[in-house]
N, C-alpha and C positions, 0 to 999 in steps of 0.2 A: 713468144713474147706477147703481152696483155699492156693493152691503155689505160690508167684512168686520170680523170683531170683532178686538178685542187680541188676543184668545186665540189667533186665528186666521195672527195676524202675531206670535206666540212669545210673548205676553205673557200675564200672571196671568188676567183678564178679560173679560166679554163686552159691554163696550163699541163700539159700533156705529161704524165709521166710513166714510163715504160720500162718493164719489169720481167723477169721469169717467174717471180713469184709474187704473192701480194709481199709479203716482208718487204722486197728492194723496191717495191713502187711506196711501202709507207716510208722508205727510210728516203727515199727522194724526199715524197711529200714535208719530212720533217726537215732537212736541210733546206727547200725552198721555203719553209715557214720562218726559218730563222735570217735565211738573207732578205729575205724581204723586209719580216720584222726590222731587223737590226737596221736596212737601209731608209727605214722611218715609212716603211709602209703601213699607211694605219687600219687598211682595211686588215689585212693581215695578219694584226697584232690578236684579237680575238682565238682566228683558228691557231693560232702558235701557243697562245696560252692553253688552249685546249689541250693542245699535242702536248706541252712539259707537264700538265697533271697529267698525262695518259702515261708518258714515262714515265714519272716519279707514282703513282700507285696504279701498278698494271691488273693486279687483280679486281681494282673495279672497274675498269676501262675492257675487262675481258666479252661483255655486249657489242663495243665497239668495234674490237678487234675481231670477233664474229665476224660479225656482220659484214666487216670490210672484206675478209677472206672469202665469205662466200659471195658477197658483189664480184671480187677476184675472179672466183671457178666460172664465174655464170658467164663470165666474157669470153667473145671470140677472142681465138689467137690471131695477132695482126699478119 
């Protein structure tokens, strides 16, 4: 298992979220973009909007998603 915070995946926050793979710490990070958002967090609302372009056109988001992976690899296992 690998850490990484919101903040760390573009968002407001140092909110921890904790993974086997980068995939299930971004799919956190998009679920806590959306509770937050939807709970009227405004800092929030920016990195969420981010994250639904990155879903809705993933081939140009494919720099991002890089890049997050190998931030991913580079971390110690907790």
């Amino acid at each position: 298992m690998k850490t990484m915070t919101c903040r760390a995946l573009g968002g407001p926050c140092d909110l921890e979220h904790r993974g086997a793979t980068a995939d299930e710490v971004i799919k956190a990070q998009d679920a806590h973009l959306k509770e937050a958002a939807d709970g009227g967090d405004a800092a929030h609302q920016p990195a969420r909007e981010a994250m639904r372009a990155r879903w809705r056109h993933p081939k140009r988001s494919m720099d991002w998603y890089r890049d997050t992976k190998a931030a991913f690899a580079a971390l110690p296992e907790d």
